[in-house]
VEXDRENVEX-700072 format. One line per field, with one value per residue: residue in three letters; residue number from 1; x, y, z negated of N, C-alpha, C in turn. Coordinates in steps of 0.02 Angstrom, whole numbers, always signed. Layout:
N
rest: [Ala | ...]
nr: [NUM | ...]
neast: [X | ...]
nnorth: [Y | ...]
nup: [Z | ...]
caeast: [X | ...]
canorth: [Y | ...]
caup: [Z | ...]
ceast: [X | ...]
cnorth: [Y | ...]
cup: [Z | ...]
***
This chain:
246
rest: [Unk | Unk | Unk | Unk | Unk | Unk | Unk | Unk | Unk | Unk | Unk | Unk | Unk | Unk | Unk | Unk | Unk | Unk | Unk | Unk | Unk | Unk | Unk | Unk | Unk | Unk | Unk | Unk | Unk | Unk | Unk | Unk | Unk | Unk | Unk | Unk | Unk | Unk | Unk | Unk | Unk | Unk | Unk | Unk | Unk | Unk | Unk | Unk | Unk | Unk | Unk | Unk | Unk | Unk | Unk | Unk | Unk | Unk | Unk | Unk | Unk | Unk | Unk | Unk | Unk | Unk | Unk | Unk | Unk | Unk | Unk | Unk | Unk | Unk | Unk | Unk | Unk | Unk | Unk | Unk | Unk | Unk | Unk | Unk | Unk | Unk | Unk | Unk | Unk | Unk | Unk | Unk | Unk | Unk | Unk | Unk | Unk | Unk | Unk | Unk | Unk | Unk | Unk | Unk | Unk | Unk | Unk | Unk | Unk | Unk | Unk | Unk | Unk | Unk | Unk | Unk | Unk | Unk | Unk | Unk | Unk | Unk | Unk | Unk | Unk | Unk | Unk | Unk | Unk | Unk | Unk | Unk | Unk | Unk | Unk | Unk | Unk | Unk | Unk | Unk | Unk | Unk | Unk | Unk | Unk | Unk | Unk | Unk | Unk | Unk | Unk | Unk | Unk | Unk | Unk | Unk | Unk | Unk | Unk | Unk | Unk | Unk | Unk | Unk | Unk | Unk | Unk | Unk | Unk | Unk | Unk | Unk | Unk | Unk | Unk | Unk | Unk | Unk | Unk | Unk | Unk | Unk | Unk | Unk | Unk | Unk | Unk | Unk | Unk | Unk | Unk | Unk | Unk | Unk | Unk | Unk | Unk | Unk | Unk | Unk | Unk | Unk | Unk | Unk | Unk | Unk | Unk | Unk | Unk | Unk | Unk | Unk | Unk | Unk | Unk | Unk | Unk | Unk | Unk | Unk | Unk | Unk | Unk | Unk | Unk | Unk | Unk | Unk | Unk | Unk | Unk | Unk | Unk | Unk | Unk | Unk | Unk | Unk | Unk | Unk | Unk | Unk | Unk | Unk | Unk | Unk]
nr: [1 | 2 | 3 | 4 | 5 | 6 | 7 | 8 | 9 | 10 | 11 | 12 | 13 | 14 | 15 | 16 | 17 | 18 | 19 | 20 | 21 | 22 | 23 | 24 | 25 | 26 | 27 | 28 | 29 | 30 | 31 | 32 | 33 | 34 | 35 | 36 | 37 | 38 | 39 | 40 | 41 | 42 | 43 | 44 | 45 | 46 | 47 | 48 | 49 | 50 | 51 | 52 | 53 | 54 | 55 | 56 | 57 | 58 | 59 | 60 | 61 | 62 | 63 | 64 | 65 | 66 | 67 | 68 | 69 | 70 | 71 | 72 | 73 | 74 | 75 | 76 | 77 | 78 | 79 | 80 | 81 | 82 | 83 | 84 | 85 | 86 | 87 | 88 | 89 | 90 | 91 | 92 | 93 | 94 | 95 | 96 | 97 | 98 | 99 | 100 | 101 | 102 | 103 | 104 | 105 | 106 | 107 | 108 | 109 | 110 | 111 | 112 | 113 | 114 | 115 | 116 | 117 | 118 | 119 | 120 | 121 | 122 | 123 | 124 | 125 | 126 | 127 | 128 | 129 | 130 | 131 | 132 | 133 | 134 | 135 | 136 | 137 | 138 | 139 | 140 | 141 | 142 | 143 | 144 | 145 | 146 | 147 | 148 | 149 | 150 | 151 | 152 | 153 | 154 | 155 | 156 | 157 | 158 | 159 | 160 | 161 | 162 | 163 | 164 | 165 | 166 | 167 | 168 | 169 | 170 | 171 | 172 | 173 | 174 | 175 | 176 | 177 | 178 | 179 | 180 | 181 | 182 | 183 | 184 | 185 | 186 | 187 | 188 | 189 | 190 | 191 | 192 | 193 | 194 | 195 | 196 | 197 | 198 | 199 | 200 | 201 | 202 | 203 | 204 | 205 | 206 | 207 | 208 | 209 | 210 | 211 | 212 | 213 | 214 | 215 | 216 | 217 | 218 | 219 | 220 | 221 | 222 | 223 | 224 | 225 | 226 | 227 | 228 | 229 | 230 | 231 | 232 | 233 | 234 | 235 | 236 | 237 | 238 | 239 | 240 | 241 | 242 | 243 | 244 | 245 | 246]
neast: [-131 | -108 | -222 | -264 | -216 | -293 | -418 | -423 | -403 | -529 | -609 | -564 | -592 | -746 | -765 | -727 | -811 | -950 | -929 | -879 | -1018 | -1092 | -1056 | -1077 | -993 | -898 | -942 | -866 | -754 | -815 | -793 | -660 | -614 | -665 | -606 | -470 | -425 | -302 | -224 | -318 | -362 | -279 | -270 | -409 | -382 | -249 | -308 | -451 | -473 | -351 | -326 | -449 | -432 | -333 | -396 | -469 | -564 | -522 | -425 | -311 | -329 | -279 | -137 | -88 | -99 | +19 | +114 | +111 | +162 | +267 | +331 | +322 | +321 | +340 | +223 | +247 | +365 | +352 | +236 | +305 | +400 | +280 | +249 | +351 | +391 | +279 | +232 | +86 | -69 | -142 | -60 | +40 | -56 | -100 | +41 | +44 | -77 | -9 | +70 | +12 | -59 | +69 | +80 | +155 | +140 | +182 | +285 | +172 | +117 | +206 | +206 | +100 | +78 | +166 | +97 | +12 | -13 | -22 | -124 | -199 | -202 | -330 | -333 | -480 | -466 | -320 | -319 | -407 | -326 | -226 | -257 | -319 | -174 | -135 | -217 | -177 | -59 | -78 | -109 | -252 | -305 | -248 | -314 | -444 | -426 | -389 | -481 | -592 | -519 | -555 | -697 | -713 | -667 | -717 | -849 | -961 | -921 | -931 | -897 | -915 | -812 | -742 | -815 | -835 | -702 | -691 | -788 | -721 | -599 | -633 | -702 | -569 | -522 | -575 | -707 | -859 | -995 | -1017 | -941 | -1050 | -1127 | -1108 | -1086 | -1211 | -1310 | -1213 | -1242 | -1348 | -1334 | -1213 | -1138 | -1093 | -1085 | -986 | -1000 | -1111 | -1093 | -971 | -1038 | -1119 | -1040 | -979 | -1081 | -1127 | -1015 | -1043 | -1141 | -1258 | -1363 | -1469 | -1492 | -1395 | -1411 | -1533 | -1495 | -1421 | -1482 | -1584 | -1463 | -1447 | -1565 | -1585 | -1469 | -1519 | -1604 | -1529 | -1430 | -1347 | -1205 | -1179 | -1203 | -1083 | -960 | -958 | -942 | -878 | -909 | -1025 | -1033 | -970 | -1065 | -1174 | -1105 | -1106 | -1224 | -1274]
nnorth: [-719 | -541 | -422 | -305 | -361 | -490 | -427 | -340 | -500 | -552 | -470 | -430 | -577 | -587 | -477 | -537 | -658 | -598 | -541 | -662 | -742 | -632 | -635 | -767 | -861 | -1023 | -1111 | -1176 | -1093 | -1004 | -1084 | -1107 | -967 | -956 | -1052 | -1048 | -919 | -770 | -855 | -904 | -791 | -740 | -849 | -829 | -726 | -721 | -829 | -786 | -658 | -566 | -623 | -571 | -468 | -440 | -478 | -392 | -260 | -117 | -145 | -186 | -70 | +15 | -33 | -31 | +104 | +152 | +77 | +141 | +267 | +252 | +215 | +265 | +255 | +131 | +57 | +103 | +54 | -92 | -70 | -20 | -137 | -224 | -168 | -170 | -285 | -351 | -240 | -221 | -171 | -129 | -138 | -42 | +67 | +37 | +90 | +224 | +278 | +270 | +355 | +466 | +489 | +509 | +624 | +652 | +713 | +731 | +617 | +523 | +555 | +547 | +390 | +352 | +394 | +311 | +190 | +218 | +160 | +28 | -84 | -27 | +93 | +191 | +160 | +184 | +167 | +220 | +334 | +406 | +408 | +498 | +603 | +648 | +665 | +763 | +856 | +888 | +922 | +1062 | +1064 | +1110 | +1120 | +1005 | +902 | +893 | +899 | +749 | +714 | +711 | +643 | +509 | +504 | +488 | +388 | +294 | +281 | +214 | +201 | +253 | +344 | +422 | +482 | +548 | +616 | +703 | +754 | +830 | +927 | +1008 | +1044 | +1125 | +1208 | +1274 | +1304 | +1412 | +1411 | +1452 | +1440 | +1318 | +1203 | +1238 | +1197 | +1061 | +1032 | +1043 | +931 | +805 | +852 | +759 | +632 | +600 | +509 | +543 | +712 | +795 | +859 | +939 | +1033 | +1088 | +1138 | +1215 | +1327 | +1373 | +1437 | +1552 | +1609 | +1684 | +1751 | +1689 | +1663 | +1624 | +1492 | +1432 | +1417 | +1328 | +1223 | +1185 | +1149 | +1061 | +941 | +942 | +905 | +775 | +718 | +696 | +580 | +497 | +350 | +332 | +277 | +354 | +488 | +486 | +458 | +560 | +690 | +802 | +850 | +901 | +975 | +1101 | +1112 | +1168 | +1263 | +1352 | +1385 | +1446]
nup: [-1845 | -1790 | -1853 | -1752 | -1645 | -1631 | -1617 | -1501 | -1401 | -1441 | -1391 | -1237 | -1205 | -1234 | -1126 | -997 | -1014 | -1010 | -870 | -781 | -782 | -742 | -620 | -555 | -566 | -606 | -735 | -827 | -864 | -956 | -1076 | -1062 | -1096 | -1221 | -1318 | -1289 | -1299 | -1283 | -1173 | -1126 | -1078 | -1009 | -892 | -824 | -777 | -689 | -596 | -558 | -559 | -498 | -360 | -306 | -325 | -224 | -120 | -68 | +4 | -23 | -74 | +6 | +89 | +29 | +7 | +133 | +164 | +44 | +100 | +257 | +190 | +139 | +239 | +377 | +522 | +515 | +611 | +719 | +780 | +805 | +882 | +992 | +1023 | +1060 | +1158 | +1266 | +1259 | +1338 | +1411 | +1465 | +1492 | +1369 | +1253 | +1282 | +1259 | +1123 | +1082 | +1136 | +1041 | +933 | +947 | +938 | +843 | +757 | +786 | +919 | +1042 | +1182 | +1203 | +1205 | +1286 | +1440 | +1419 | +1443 | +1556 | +1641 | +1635 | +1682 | +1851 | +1988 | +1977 | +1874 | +1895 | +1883 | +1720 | +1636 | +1487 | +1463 | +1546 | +1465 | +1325 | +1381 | +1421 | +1267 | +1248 | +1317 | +1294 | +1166 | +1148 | +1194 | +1321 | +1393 | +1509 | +1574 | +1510 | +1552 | +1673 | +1678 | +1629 | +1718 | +1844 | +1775 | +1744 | +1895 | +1929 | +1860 | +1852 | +1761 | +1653 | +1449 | +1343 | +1186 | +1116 | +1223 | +1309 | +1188 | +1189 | +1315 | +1290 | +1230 | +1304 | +1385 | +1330 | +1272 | +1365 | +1390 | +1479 | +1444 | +1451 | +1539 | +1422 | +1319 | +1357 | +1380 | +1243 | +1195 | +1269 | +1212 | +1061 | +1069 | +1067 | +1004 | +871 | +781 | +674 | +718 | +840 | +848 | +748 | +806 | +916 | +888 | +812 | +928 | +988 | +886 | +909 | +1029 | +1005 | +971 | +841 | +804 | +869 | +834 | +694 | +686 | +765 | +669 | +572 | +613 | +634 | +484 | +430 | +505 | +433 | +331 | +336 | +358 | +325 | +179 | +204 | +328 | +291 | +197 | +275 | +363 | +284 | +287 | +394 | +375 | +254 | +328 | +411 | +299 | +259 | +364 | +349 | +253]
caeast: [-134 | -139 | -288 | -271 | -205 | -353 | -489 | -415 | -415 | -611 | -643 | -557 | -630 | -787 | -799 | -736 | -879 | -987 | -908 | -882 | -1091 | -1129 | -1043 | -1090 | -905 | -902 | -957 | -794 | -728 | -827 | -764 | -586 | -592 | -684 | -567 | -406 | -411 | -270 | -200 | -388 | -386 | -219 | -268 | -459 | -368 | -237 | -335 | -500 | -465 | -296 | -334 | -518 | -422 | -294 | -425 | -519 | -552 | -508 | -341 | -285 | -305 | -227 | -84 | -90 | -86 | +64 | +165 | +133 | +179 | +332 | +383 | +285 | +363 | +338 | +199 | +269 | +415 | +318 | +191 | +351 | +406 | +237 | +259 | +429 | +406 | +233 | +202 | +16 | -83 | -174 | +9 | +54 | -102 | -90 | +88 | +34 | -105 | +24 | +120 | -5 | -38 | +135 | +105 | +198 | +116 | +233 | +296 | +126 | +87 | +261 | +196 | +33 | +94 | +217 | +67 | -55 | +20 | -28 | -197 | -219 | -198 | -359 | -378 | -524 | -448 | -274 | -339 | -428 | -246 | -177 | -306 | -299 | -116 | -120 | -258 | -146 | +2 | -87 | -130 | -316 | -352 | -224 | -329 | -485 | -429 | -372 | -563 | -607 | -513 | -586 | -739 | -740 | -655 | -750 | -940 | -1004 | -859 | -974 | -880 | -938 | -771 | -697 | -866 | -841 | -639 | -705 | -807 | -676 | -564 | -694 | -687 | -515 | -512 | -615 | -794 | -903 | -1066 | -1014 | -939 | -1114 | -1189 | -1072 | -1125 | -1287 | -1294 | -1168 | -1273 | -1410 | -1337 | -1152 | -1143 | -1060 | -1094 | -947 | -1034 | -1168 | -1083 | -926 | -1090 | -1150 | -964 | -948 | -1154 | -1106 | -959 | -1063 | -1190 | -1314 | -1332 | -1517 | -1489 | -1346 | -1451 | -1577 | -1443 | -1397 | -1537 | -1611 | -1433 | -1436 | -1605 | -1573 | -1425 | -1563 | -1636 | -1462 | -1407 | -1287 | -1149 | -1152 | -1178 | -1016 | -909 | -984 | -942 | -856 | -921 | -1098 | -1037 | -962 | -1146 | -1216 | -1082 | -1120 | -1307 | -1272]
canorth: [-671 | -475 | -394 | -275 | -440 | -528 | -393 | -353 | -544 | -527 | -396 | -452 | -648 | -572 | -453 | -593 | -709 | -567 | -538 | -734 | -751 | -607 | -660 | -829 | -920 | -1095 | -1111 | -1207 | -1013 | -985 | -1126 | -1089 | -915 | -955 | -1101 | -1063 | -867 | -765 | -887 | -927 | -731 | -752 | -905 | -802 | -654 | -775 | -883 | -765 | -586 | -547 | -677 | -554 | -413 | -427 | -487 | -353 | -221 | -85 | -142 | -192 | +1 | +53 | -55 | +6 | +159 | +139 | +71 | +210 | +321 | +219 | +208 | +305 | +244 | +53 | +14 | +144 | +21 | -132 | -60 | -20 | -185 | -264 | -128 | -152 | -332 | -369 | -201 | -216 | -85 | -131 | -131 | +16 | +113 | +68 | +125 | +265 | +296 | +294 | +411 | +533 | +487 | +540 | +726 | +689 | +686 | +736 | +560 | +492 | +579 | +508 | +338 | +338 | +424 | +263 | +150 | +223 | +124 | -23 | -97 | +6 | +190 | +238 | +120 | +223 | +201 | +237 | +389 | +447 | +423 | +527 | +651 | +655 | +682 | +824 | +915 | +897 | +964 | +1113 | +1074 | +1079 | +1110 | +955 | +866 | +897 | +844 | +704 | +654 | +718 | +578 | +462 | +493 | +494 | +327 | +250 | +319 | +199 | +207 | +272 | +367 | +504 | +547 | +566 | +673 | +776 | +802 | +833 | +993 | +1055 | +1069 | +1142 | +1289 | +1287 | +1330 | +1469 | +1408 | +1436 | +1398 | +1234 | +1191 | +1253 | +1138 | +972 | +1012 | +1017 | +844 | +781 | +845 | +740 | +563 | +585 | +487 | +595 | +777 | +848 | +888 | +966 | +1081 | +1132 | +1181 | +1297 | +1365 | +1421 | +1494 | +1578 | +1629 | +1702 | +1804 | +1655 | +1654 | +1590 | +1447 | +1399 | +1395 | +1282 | +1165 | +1161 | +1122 | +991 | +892 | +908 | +844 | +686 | +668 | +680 | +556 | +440 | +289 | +373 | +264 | +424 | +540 | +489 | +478 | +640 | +720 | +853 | +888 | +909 | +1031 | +1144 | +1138 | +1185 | +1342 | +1413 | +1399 | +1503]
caup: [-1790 | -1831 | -1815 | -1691 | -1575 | -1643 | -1598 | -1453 | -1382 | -1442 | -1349 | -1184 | -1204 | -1226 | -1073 | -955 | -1013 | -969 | -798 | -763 | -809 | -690 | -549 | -552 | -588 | -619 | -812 | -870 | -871 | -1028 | -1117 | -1058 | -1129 | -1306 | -1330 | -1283 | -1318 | -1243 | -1169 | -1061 | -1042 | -936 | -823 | -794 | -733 | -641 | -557 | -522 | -529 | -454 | -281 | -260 | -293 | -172 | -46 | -62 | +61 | -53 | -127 | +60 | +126 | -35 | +33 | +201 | +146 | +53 | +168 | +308 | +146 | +126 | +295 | +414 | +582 | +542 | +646 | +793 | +807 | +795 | +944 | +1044 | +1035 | +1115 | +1222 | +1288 | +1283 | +1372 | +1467 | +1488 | +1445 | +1303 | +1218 | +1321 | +1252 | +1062 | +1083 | +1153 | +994 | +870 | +918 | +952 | +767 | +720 | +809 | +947 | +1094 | +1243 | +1214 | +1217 | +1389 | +1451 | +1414 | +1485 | +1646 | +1670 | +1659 | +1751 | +1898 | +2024 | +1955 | +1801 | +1904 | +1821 | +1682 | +1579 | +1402 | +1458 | +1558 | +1372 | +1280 | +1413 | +1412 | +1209 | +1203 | +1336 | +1228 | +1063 | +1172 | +1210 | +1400 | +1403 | +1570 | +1612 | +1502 | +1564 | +1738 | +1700 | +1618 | +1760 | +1845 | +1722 | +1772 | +1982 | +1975 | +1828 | +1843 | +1703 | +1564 | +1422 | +1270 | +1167 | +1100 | +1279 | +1311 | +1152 | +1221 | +1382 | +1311 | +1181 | +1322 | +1427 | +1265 | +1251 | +1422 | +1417 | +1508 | +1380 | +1477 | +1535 | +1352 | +1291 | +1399 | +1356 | +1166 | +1206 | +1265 | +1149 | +1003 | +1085 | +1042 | +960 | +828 | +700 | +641 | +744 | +911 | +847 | +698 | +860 | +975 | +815 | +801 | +975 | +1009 | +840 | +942 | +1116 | +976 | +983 | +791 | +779 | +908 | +803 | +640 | +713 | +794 | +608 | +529 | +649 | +611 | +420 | +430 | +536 | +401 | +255 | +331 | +375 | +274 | +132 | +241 | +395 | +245 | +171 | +337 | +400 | +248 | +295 | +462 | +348 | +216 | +359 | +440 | +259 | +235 | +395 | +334 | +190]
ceast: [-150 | -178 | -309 | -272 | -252 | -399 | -486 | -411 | -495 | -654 | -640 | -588 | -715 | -825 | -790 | -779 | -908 | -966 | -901 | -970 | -1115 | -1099 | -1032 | -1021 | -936 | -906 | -893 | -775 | -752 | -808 | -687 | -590 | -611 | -627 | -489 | -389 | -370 | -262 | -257 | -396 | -353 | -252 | -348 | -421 | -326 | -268 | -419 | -499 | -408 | -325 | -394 | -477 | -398 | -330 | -458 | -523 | -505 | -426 | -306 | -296 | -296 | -149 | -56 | -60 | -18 | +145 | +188 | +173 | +273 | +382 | +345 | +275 | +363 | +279 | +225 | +313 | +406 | +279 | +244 | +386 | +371 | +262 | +304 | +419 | +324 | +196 | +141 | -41 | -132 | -112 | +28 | +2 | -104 | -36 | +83 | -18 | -56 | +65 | +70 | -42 | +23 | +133 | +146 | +162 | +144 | +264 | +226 | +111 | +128 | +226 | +149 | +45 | +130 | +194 | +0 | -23 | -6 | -124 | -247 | -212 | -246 | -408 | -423 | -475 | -368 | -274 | -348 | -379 | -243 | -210 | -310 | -252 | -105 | -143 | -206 | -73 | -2 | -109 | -206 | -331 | -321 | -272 | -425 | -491 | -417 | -429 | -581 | -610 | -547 | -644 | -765 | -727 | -686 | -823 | -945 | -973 | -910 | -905 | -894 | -882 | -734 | -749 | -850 | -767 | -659 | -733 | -771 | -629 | -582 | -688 | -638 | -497 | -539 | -685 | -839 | -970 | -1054 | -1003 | -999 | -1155 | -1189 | -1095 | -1163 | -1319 | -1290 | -1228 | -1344 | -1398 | -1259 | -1164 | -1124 | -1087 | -1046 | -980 | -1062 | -1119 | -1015 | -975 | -1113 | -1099 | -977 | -1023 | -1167 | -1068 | -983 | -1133 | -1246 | -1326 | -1393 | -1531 | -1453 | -1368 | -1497 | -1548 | -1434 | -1418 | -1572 | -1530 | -1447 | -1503 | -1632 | -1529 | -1468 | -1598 | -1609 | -1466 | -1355 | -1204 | -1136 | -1141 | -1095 | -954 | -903 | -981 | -932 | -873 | -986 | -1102 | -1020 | -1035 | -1176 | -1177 | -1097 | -1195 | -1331 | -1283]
cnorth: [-602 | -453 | -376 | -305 | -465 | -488 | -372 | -425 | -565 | -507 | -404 | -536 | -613 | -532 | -481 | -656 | -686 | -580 | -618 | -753 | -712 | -612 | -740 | -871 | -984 | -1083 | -1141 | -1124 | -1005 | -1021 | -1118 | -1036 | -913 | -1026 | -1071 | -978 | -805 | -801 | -912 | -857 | -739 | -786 | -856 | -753 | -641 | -787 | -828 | -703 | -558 | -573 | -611 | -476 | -415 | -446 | -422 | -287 | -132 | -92 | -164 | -119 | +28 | +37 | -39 | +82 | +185 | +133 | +110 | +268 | +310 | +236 | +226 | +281 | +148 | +44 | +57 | +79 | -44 | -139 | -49 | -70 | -219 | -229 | -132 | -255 | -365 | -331 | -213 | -150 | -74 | -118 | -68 | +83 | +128 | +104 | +209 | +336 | +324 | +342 | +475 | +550 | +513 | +597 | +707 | +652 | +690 | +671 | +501 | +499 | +534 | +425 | +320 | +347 | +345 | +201 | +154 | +219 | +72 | -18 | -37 | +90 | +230 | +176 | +171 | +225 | +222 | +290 | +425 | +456 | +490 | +590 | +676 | +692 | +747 | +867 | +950 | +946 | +1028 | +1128 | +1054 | +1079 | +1040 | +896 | +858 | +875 | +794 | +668 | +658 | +665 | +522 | +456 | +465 | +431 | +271 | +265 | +272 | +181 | +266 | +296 | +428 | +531 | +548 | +635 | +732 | +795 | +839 | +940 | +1039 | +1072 | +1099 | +1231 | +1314 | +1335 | +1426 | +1455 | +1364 | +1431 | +1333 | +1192 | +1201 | +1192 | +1062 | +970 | +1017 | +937 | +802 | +777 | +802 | +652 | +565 | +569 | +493 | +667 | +814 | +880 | +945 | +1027 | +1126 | +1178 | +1235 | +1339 | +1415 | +1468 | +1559 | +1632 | +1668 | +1751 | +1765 | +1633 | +1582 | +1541 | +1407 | +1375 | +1332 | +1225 | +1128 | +1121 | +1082 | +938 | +891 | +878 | +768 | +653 | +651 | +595 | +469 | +394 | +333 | +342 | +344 | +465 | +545 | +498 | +545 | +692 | +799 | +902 | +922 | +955 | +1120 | +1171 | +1194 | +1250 | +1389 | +1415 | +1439 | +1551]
cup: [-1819 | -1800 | -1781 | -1618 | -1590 | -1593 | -1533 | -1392 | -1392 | -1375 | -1274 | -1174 | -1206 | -1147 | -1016 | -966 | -985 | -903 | -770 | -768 | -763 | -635 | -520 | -544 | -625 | -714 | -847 | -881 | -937 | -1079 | -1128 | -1096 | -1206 | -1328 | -1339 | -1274 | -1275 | -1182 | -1085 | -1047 | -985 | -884 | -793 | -743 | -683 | -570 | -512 | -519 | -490 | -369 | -242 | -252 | -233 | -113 | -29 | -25 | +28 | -64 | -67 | +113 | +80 | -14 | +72 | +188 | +119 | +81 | +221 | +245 | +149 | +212 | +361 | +508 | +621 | +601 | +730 | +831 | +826 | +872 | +1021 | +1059 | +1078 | +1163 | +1279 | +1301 | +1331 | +1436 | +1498 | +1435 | +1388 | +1249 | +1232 | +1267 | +1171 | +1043 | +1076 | +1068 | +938 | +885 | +923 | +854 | +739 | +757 | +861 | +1027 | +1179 | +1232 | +1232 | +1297 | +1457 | +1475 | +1436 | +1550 | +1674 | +1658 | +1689 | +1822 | +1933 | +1987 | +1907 | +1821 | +1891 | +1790 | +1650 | +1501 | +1411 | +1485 | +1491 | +1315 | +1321 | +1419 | +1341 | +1197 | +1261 | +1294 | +1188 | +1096 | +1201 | +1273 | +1397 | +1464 | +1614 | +1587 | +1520 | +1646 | +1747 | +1658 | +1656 | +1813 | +1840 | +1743 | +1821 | +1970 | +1921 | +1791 | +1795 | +1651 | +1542 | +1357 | +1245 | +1146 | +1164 | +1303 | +1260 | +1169 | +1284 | +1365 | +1270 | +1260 | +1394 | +1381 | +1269 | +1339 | +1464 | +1440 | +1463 | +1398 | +1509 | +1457 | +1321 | +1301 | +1373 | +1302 | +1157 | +1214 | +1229 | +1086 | +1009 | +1053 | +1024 | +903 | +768 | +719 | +679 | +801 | +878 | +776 | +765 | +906 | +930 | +808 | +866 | +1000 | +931 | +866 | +985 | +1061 | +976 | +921 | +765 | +822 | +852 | +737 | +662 | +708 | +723 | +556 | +537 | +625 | +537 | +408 | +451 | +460 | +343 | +273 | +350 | +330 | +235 | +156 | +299 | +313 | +226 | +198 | +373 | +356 | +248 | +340 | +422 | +295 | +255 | +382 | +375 | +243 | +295 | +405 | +303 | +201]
***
């Protein structure tokens, strides 16, 4: 065997003992790989590393990922299928999601309108699509009546992101003391960093600078004091807080 194939089969038999030893693998593994060399590197990397990769949560939204890369449209066509063949509005509604995922939400609106019908004339989460995809289409004040809606006919439907649409398009609208008010609230128990860094944007916005500092500085110290899981999801919302701290 030449050397370099030698020291290299070393080198890899060696660091799958390690790794088979610290992740508690059945001990035949170490025998397989000092025995039978190459040969036991293959069947280790076979038999126990490929199977964890591919289970693994990581290398399955690498996949995902992918795929929408590849083909952007598959699961649209997929959701329009249930859709088309079961017409209930859980089908109806993811339908509805993806496209407002693909930017296009005048078809989303479409689609919600033509099942908010009979039983379901104000389901709550198909109201909150339909309310969503007006926003994104530029109609805030359509979408603010139709949480509005949402509300009268379903007093104890609880969501914070229908609350935090509720006061963006409350802003967007222009009434910036009600919007003040909603992200007030909001920043009281939303569960991400956006509430509370949009309510600092817009009292920023109305000359309220040292309200807005505050606001700022009471969230980044909840996040100091988060699990490094929010930190990491809230990433972004949490460096915006820290530049308009600067």
């Amino acid at each position: 065997m030449p050397l370099p194939y030698l020291l290299l089969s070393l080198a890899l038999q060696a660091v799958l003992i390690i790794h088979c030893i610290k992740t508690g693998r059945n001990q035949i593994w170490i025998w397989v790989l000092l025995m039978l060399s190459m040969v036991g590197v293959v069947a280790y990397v076979a038999a126990e590393l490929i199977p964890e990769l591919v289970r693994s949560r990581t290398t399955q939204r690498t996949v995902r990922g992918v795929k929408k890369a590849m083909d952007p449209e598959a699961n649209l066509r997929r959701f329009e299928q249930l859709s088309r063949g079961s017409d209930n509005v859980d089908s109806r509604q993811r339908h509805a999601e993806e496209l407002l995922r693909l930017q296009r939400p005048a078809e989303a609106i479409s689609l919600c309108a033509e099942g908010l019908k009979g039983l379901y004339e104000h389901d709550p989460s198909l109201l909150l699509t339909l309310a969503r995809a007006q926003y994104e289409s530029g109609a805030a004040a359509a979408a603010r009546v139709t949480l509005e809606r949402l509300i009268e006919h379903n007093p104890n439907f609880n969501s914070p992101d229908g609350h935090l649409l509720f006061a963006r398009a409350l802003e967007a609208e222009g009434n910036t003391e009600r919007a003040l008010e909603e992200y007030r609230v909001l920043a009281g128990y939303y569960p991400g960093a956006e509430a509370t860094v949009r309510w600092a944007q817009l009292l920023v916005n109305q000359s309220q600078a040292e309200a807005a500092r505050t606001a700022l500085q009471e969230l980044l110290q909840r996040a100091e004091a988060a699990p490094q899981h929010y930190r990491r999801t809230q990433e972004a919302w949490l460096s915006q807080a820290k530049q308009m701290l600067a």
